[in-house]
MIPAKE-902719 format. One record per residue (C-alpha): residue number from 1; x, y, z. Coordinates in steps of 0.05 Angstrom, whole numbers. Example, Ala and Ser with C-alpha at 12.3 -4.5 7.8 and 13.67 -1.06 7.14 Angstrom:
2
   num        x        y        z
     1      246      -90      156
     2      273      -21      143
END
This chain:
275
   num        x        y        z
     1     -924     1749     2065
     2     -974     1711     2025
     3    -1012     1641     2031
     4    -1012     1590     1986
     5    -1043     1515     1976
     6    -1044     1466     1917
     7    -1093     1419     1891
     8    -1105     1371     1834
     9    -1164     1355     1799
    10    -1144     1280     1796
    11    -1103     1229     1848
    12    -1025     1240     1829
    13    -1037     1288     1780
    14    -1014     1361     1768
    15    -1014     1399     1823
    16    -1050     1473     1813
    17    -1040     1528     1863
    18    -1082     1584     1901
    19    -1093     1631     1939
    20    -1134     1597     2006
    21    -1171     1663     2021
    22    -1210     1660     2079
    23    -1212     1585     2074
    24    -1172     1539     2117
    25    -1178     1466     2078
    26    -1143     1409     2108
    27    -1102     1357     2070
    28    -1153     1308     2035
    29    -1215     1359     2036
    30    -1249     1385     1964
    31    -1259     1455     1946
    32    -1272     1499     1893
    33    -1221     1525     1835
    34    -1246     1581     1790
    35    -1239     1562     1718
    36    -1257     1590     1656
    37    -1316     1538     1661
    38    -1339     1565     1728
    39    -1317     1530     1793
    40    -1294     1461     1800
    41    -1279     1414     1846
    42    -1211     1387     1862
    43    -1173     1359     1929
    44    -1136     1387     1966
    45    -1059     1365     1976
    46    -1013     1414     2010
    47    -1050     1450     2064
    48    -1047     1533     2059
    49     -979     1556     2079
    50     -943     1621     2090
    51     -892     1636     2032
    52     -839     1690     2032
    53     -863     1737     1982
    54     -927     1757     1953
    55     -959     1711     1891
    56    -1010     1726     1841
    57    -1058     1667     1849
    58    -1123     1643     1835
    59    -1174     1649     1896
    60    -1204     1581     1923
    61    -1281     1597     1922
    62    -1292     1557     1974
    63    -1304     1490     2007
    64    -1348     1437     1962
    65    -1415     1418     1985
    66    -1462     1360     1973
    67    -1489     1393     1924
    68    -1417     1405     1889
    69    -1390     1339     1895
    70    -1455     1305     1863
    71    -1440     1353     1812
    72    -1367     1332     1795
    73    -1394     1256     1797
    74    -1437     1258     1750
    75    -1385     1298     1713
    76    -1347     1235     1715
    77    -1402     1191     1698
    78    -1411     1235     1633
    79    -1331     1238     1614
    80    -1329     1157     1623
    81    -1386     1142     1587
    82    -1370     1190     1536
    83    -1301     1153     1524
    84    -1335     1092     1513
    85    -1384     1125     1461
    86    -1321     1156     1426
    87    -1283     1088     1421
    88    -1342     1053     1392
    89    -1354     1099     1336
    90    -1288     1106     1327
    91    -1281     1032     1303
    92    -1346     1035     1267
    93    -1314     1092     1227
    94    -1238     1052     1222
    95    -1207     1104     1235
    96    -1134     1098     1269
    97    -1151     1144     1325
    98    -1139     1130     1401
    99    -1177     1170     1453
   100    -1134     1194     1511
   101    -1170     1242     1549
   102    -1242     1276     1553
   103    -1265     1348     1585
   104    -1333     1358     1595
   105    -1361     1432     1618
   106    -1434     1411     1636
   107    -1455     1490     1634
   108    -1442     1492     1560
   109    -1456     1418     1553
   110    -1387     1413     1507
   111    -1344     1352     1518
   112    -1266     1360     1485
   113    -1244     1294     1461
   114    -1164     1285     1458
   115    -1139     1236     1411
   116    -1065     1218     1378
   117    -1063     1191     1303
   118    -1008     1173     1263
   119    -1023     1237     1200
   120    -1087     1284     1204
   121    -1155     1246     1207
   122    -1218     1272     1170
   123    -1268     1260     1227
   124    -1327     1309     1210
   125    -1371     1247     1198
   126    -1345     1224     1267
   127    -1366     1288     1314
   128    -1433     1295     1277
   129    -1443     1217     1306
   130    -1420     1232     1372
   131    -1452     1303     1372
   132    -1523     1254     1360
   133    -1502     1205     1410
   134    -1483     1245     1473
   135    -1542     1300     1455
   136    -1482     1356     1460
   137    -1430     1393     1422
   138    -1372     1352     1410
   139    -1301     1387     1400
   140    -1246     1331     1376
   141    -1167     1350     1386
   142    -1107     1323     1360
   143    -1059     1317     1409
   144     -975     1293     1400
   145     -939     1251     1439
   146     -909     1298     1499
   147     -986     1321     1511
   148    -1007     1240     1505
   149     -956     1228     1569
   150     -984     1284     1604
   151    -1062     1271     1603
   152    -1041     1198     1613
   153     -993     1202     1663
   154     -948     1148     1680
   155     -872     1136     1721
   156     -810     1164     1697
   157     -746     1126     1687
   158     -722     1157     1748
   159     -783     1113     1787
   160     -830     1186     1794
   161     -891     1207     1768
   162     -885     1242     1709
   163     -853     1315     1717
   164     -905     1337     1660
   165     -965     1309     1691
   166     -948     1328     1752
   167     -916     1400     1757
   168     -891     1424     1688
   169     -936     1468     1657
   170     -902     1489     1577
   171     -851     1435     1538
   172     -787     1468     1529
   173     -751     1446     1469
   174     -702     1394     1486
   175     -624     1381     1454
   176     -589     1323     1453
   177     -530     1370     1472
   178     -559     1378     1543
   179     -548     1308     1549
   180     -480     1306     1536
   181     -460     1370     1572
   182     -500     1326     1633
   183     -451     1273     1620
   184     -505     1229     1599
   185     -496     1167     1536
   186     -520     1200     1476
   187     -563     1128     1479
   188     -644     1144     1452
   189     -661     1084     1497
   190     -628     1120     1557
   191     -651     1193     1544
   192     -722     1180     1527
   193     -789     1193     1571
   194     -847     1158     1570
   195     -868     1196     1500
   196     -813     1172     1474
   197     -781     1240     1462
   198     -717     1266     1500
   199     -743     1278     1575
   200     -757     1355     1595
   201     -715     1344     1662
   202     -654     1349     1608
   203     -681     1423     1599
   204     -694     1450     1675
   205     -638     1412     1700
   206     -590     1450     1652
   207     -578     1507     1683
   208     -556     1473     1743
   209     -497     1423     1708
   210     -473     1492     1673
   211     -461     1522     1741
   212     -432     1461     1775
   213     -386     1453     1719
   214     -355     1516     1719
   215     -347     1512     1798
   216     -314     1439     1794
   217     -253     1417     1765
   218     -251     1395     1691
   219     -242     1333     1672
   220     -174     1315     1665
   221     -151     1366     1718
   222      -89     1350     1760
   223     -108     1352     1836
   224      -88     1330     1905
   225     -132     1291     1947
   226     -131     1255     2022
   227     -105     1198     1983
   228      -59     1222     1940
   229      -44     1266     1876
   230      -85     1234     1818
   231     -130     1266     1758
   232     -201     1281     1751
   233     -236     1227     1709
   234     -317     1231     1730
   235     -358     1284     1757
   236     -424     1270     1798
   237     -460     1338     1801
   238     -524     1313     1844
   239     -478     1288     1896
   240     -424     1346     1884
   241     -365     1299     1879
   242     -316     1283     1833
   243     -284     1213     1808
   244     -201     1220     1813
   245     -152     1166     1792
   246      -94     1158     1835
   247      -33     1166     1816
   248       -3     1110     1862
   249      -60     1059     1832
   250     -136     1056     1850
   251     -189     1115     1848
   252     -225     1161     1900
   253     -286     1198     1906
   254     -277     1264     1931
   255     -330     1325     1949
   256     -305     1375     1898
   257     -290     1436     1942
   258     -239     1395     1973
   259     -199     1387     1911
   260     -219     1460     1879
   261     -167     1498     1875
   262     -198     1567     1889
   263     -223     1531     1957
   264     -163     1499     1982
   265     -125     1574     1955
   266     -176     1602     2013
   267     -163     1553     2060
   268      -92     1566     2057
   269      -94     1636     2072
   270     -147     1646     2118
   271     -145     1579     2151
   272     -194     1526     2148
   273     -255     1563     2181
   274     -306     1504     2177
   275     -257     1462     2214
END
């Protein structure tokens, strides 16, 4: 058995994982995450735990000091005050460019800009006026819309954080036939995420309506409920039930093994062994 915590760099956002180490970090306390950039600080949110099986992870390198979090401040400092330095050039230059996100990496003294634009933007006059202004090399980079929701963030139709800037780590392409195998309105307005494009829980969620559907009865299936014989007309596959209309009048909702046939073929058999 292995340990594992996560942390995030930023409240509510994605969650990274590690390997603790020797380190025991409580919920709340900052430590260090190797990066490509050397360590950096982020807080802690799930506490190490034991999983089942051995993970590959990055190591924590170790609890932050003073000396690390004065670091990551002025860190901050920089990346805000670089924003505002790239949004006033910006509209000196007129170009249609908005600024979404900034990295800095204060040991190369390099600061990424993100931005989204409507077509391709010639901005080589633009970085050489940052470069001048923040006294550092300036990398600009054109970002979509999926990658604008993640370094954003925001809430979901479904009232959560975003699943992107929170645990998904590639975009998956998405079909609008994963919506309608999920019984879902073919409706843009009702299949859309915050970027505006279909939302990736169509795509992990999949696998799991393929499954149910298979296991359930189809829809228009005769079957025999505690009510009555009447035909399948809805299927709920979070709650595992399935919508029947009676045929005496009226309709049920039933927990599909109950009116599956290979189930209640089982149950007549061998008995009812939950019971």
């Amino acid at each position: 058995m292995g340990m594992m915590m996560a942390v995030s760099f930023t409240r509510y956002g994605r969650l990274y994982y590690l390997d603790p180490g020797p380190y025991s970090p409580k919920v709340g306390d900052k430590v260090l995450v190797p990066t490509d950039a050397g360590a950096e600080v982020a807080e802690c949110i799930w506490a190490p735990q034991y999983v089942s099986e051995d993970v590959d992870l990055p190591v924590c390198a170790g609890i932050a000091d003073e000396e690390h979090l004065a670091r990551d401040e002025a860190n901050r400092r920089r990346r805000a005050e670089s924003r505002s330095i790239a949004k006033r050039l910006i509209r000196k230059h007129e170009l249609p460019m908005k600024v979404i996100g900034v990295d800095y990496l204060d040991q190369d003294n390099v600061y990424k800009i993100y931005f989204t634009a409507p077509h391709r933007v010639d901005f080589r006059a633009l970085v050489r006026d940052l470069a001048r202004a923040m006294k550092a090399r300036v990398e600009l980079r054109q970002v979509g819309p999926r990658d604008e929701a993640r370094l954003q963030g925001g809430i979901g139709p479904c009232g959560r954080d975003l699943c992107c800037a929170t645990f998904l780590k590639d975009f998956e392409p998405v079909s609008v036939r994963m919506a309608k195998e999920q019984d879902l309105p073919v409706n843009p307005l009702r299949i859309a995420g915050a970027c505006g494009r279909l939302m990736c829980c169509l795509k992990y969620e999949h696998p799991l309506y393929v499954e149910a559907h298979q296991r359930m009865p189809r829809l228009g299936a005769r079957v025999q409920t505690e009510s009555g014989p009447g035909q399948v007309v809805g299927r709920n596959v979070p709650s595992d039930t399935v919508a029947v209309r009676l045929d005496g009048g009226g309709r049920c909702a039933c927990p599909s093994a109950s009116v599956c046939s290979p189930r209640k073929q089982h149950d007549q058999r061998y008995g009812d062994t939950l019971g």
